[in-house]
C-alpha positions as CSV (number, residue, x, y, z in Angstrom):
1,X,79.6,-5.4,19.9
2,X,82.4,-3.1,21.6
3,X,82.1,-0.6,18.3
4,X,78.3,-0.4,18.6
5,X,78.7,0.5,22.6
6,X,81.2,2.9,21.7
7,X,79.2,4.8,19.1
8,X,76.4,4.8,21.7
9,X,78.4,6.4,24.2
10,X,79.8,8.7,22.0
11,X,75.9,9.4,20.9
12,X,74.7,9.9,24.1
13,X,77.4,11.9,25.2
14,X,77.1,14.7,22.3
15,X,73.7,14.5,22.5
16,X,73.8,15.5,26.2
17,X,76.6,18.3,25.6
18,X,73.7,21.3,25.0
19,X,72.1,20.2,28.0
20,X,75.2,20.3,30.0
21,X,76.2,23.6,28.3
22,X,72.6,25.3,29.1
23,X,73.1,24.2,32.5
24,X,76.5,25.4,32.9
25,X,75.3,28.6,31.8
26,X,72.3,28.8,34.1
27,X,75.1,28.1,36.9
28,X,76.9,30.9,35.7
29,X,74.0,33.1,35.3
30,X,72.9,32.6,39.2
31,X,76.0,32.9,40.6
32,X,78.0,35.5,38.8
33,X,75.4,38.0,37.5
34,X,72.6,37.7,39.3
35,X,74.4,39.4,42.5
36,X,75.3,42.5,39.8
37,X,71.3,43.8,39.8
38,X,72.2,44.3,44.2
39,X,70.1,46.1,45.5
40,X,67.3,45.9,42.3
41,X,65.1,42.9,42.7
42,X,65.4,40.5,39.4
43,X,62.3,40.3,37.8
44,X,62.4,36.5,37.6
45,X,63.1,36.3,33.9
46,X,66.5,34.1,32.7
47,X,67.1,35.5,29.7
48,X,71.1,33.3,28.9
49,X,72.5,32.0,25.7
50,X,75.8,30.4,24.1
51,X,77.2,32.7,22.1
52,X,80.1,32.4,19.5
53,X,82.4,35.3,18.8
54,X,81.0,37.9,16.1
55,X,77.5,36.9,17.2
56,X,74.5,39.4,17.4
57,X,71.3,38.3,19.6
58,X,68.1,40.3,20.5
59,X,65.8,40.3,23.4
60,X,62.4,42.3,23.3
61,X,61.4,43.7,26.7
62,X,58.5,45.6,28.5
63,X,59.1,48.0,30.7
64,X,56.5,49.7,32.5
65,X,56.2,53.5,33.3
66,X,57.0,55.2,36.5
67,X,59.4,52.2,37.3
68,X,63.5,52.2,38.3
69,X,65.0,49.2,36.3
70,X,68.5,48.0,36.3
71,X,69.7,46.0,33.0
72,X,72.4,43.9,33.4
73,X,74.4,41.7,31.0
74,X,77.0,39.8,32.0
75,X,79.0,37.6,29.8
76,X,82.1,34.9,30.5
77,X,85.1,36.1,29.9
78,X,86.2,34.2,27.5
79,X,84.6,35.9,25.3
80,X,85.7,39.2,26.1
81,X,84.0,42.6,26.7
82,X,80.5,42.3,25.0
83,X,78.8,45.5,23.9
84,X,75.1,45.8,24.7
85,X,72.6,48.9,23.0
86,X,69.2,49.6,24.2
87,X,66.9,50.6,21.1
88,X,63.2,51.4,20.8
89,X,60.7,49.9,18.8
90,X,62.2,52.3,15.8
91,X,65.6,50.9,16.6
92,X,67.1,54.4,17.4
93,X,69.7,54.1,20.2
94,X,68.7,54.7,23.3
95,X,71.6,53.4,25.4
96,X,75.0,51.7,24.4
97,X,77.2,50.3,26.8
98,X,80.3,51.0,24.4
99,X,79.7,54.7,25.1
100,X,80.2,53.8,28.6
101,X,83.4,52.0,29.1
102,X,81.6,48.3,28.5
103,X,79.6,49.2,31.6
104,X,77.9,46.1,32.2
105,X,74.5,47.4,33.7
106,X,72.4,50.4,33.5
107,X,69.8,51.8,35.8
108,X,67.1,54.5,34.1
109,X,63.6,54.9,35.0
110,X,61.5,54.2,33.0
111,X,58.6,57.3,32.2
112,X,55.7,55.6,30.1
113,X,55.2,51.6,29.4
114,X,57.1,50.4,26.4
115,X,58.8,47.9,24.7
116,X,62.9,47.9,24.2
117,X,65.3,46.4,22.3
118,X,68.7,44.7,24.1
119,X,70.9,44.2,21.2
120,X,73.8,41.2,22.8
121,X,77.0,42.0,20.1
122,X,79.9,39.4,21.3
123,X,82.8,41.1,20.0
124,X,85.2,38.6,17.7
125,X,88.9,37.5,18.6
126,X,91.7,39.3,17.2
127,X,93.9,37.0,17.7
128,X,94.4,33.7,14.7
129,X,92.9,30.7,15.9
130,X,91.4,27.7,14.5
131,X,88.8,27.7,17.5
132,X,85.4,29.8,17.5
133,X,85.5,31.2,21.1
134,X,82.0,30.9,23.0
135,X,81.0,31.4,26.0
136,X,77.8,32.2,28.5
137,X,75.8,35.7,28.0
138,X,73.1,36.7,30.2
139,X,70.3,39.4,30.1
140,X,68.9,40.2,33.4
141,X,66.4,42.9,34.7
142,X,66.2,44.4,37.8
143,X,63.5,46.6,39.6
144,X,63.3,48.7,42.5
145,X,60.6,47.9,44.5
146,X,58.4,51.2,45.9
């Protein structure tokens, strides 16, 4: 009877671990980037993930024309500086934050409505260990409002 209420816990608490992980992230996402799209209003989207080192994810966006935007991706740092491209719908570059120092946002106004491309690369550890490092990564948008 003790194993079986073991192996339940143990269920219960790996099943609950992505749960607790999203939440963690959502945490991290409200209270460490959200304050980096000041003074552009965020757009109400929450655009987070877990991400592993050596990891590539992609978010499709609208944008809409004669509009200021701020994009802003913001990352734990555990995982290290994570390099971020803008790309149209042809996937030529538009912006790429590895160009700019690992800026981690970028304001540009946006001329006609279109759709773009945030390409997430989490950059992988240099260092030998047996450990994949992961860790929060968050897309936000901001606007100015007119």
């Amino acid at each position: 009877m003790k194993n079986l209420i073991k192996k339940l816990s143990i269920y219960f608490i790996l099943s609950a671990l992505p749960f607790l992980s999203h939440s963690q992230c959502k945490s991290f996402t409200k209270q460490v980037c959200m304050p980096k799209l000041n003074p552009y209003i965020y757009n109400g989207q929450l655009n987070s993930a877990i991400l592993n080192e050596g990891d590539i994810a992609e978010l499709v966006l609208t944008f809409y024309g004669g509009q200021d935007y701020r994009i802003a991706v913001c990352s734990e740092e555990s995982i290290g500086k994570v390099q971020f491209k803008l790309l149209d719908t042809d996937r030529n570059t538009i912006f790429d934050n590895s160009e700019q120092e690992f800026a981690i946002f970028w304001d540009f106004r946006c001329n006609s409505t279109q759709q773009i491309i945030v390409e997430v690369l989490v950059p992988e550890s240099e260092a030998i260990e047996d450990a994949v490092k992961s860790g929060c990564v968050s897309i936000l948008v901001g606007f100015l409002s007119k």
